[in-house]
N, C-alpha and C positions, 0 to 999 in steps of 0.2 A: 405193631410195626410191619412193614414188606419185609420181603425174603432179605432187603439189604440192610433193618435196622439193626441195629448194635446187639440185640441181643441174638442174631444166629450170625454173629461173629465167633466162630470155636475157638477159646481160648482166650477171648477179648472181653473178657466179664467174670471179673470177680466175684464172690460171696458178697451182699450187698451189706450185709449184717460185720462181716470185718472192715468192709472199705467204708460201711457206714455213707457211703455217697452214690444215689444209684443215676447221676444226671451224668450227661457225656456234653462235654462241649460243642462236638458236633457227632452226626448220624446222615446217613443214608437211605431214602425211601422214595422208590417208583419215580427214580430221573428227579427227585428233589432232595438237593442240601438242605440240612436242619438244622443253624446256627442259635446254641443256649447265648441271647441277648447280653452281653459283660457289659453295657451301655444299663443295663437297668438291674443288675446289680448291687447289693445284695436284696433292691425291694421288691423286686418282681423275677420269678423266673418265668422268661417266655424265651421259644425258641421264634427264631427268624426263619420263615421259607427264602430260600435262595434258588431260582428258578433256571438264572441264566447267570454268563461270564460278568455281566457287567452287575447283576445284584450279588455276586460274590467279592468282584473288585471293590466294590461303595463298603460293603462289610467288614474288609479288613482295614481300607484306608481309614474308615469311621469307628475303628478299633470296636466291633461290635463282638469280631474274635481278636485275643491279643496272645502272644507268648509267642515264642519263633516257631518251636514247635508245632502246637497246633494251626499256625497260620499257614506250614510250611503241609501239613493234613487238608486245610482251606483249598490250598491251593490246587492239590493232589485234582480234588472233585471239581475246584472249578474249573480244570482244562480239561477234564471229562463233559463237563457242560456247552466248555465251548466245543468242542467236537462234535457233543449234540447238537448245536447250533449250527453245524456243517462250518466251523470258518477256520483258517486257516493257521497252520504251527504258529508262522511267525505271528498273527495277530492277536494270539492266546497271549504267547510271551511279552508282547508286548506289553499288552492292555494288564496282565497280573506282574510285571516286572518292575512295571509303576508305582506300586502302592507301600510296598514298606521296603525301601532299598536298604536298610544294615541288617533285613533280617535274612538269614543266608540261609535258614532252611524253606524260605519262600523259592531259591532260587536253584537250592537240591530238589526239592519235588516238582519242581519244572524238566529240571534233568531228566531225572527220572523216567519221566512220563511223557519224553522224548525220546529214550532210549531203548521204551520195551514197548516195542508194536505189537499190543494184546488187545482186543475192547478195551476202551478207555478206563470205562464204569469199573472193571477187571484190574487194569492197571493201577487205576486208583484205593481199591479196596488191597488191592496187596501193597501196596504203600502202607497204609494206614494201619496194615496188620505187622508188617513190619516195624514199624514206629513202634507199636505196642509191645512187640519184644525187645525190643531195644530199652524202654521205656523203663521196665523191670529191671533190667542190670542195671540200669544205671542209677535208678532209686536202692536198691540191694548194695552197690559201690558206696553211694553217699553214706547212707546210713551204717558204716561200719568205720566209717570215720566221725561219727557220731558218739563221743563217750557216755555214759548213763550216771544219773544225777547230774544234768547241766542245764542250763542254759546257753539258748542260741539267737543270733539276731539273722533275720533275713529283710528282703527289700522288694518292695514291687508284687506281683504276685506270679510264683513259679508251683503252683498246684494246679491238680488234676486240668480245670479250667484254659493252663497255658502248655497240655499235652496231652492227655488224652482219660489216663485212670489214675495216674498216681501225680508226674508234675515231674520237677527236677529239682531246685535246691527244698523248697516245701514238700516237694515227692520223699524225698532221702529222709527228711523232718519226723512226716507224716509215717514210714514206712519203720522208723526207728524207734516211735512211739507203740503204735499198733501193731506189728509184726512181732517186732523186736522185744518189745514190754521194756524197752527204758524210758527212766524217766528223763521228761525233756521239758522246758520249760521253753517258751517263744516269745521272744523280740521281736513285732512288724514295725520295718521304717516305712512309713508312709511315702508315694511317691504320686505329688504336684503334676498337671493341673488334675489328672485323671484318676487320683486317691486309690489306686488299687491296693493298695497295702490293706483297702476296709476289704476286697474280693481273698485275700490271703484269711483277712480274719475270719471273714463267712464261712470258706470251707476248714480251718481250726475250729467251729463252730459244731460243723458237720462230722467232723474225725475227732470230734473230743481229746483237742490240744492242747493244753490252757496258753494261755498268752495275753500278751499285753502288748493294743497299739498305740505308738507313737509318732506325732509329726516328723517330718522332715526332717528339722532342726535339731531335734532332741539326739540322737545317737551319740554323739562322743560325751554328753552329761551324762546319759544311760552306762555307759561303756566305762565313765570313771567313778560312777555310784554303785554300779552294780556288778556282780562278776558275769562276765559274757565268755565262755568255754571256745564259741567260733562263731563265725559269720558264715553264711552261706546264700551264694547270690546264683541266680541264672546268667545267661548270657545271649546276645541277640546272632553274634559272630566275635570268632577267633579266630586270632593268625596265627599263622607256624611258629612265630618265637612265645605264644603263648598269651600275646594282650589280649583283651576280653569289653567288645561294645558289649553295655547292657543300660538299662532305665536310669535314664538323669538323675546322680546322686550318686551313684555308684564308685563314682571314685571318690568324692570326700568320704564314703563309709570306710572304703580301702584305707584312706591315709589315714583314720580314724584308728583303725584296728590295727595299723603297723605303730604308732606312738605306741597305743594300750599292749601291746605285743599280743596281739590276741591271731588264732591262723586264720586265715581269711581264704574261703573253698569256691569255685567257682565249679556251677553242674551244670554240664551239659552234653546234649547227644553228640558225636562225631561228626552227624549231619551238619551241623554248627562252627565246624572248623572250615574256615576260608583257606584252601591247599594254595592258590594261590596269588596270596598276600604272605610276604616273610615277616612283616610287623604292619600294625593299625595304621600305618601313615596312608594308603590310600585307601580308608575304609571312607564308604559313604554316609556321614552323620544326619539321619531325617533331620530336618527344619520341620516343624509343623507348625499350623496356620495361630497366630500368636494372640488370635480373637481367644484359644483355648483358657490363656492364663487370664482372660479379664474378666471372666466370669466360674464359677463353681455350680458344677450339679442344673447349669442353664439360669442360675441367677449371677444377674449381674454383679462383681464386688471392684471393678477397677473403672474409671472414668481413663477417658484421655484416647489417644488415636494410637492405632497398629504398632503404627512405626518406635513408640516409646517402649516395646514390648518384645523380647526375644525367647524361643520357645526350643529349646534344642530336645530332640526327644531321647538322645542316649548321649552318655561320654564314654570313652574307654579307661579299664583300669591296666594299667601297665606289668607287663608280666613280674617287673620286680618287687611289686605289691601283692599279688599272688602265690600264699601258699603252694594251691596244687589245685588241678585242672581235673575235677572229676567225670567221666564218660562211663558208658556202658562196656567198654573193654579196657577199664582199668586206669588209675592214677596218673597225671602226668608231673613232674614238678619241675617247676621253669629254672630253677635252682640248679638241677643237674642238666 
């Protein structure tokens, strides 16, 4: 690696032999981003060169990184990029303000990196190093609301892959297994058209999790055959009374787990809290392009035109469905 790869990151690199995963979703090297491909997944790992603003914009819209988190890291280096580019604040924010509008940590590390007039490249790497301490607590929080001898279901994928080392509700998972040495058993709900639930499984692969993936559908037959201890979901954006956009399905898992009365934990960084929004009514729901659901993996499985076809890419779960709001500075509950 250059002087900027991950590994003379101080502090930013775990014992590869405990984290058992030595790949970073993204890296830094000589004016070029190095995006780990989630488009190709779990059969190939290649990283993407991302050169300029506009090969980082295609990247995140073409979810080649996904999770708020690390896109919100994406974002960090791609307005570093565009300022290599010599082009202007507002056409950075622009052109990356575009691409995944409910995810809110796309639109804190824009902040950011509007706020601290350092070298970019500078600005960017201290994001990213930030993140990573944050990242920590907040996986250390999850996981101590983690009891031992359970099982847990999660949804989507919220590991290393959608933040940086550890992840957020799979981070807390991951970190209560390994760390912690409880035993914990894994639930992945699959999540349509983009199957990440199989990217959750890969790195349970990698951090030796055991687990068991299941479609879409299955959760509440799971939930009333088998004992499930907690669900634990990430999040794209939260509002101040506490409701929670995250990956399509996320709220039937909610309604799911209040029937089964089972607690239902929602992880994620502070970054991720929308200040202000008092609740999800004016969050911005992506629509994405509805060609996604009529094919799988680039083969075709649905005939018929666009228009019979609707693709929402998050719903929100409602703070009353909500347990508790886990961050890196501690427990929220919508309750109180």
């Amino acid at each position: 690696m250059g002087k900027h790869g991950p590994e003379n990151f101080r502090g930013l690199r775990r014992d590869d032999e405990q984290m058992n995963v030595s790949l970073k979703p993204v890296f830094w090297e000589n004016s070029v981003l190095y995006i780990l491909d989630q488009r190709l997944l779990p059969f190939k790992e290649k990283f993407l060169a991302v050169k300029s603003i506009q090969d980082a914009a295609f990247a995140i819209t073409d979810m080649a990184v996904r999770g708020a988190p690390a896109i919100g890291i994406t974002a960090a280096f791609a307005f570093a990029l565009g300022c290599l580019q010599d082009m202007e604040e507002s056409q950075i924010v622009d052109i990356l303000g575009n691409t995944r509008p409910t995810a809110k940590d796309l639109f804190t590390a824009l902040d950011f990196m509007k706020e601290n007039k350092k070298d970019p490249v500078a600005r960017a790497l201290e994001y990213l190093q930030e993140s990573v301490i944050k990242e920590e607590k907040l996986v250390k929080n999850a996981a101590e609301l983690i009891p031992n001898k359970c099982s847990v279901m999660t949804h989507c994928n919220t590991g290393f892959l959608a933040y940086y080392n550890w992840g957020t509700a799979f981070g807390g998972i991951a970190w209560a297994r390994k760390v912690q040495k409880k035993d914990v058993f894994l639930w992945i709900k699959e999540a349509r058209p983009r199957l990440q639930g199989s990217l959750t499984a890969w790195e349970a692969e990698k951090r030796a999790v055991p687990y068991k993936l299941i479609v879409d559908s299955a959760a509440a037959y799971v939930m009333k055959k088998e004992k499930i201890d907690a669900v634990l979901i990430g999040a794209d954006r939260i509002s101040e009374k506490l409701d929670a956009a995250n990956k399509i399905g996320s709220l039937e898992l909610a309604i799911c787990a209040k029937y089964f009365n089972i607690p239902f934990y929602v992880v994620a960084p502070e970054t991720t809290f929308d200040r202000k929004s008092a609740d999800a009514s004016k969050f911005t729901i992506e629509e994405r392009d509805a060609g996604e659901i009529m094919s799988m993996r680039g083969v075709k499985i649905h005939a018929g035109n666009k228009e019979n076809f609707y693709n929402p890419a998050f719903d929100v779960v409602p703070a009353e469905l909500i347990t508790a709001v886990i961050t890196e500075n501690g427990v929220y509950y919508p309750s109180h």
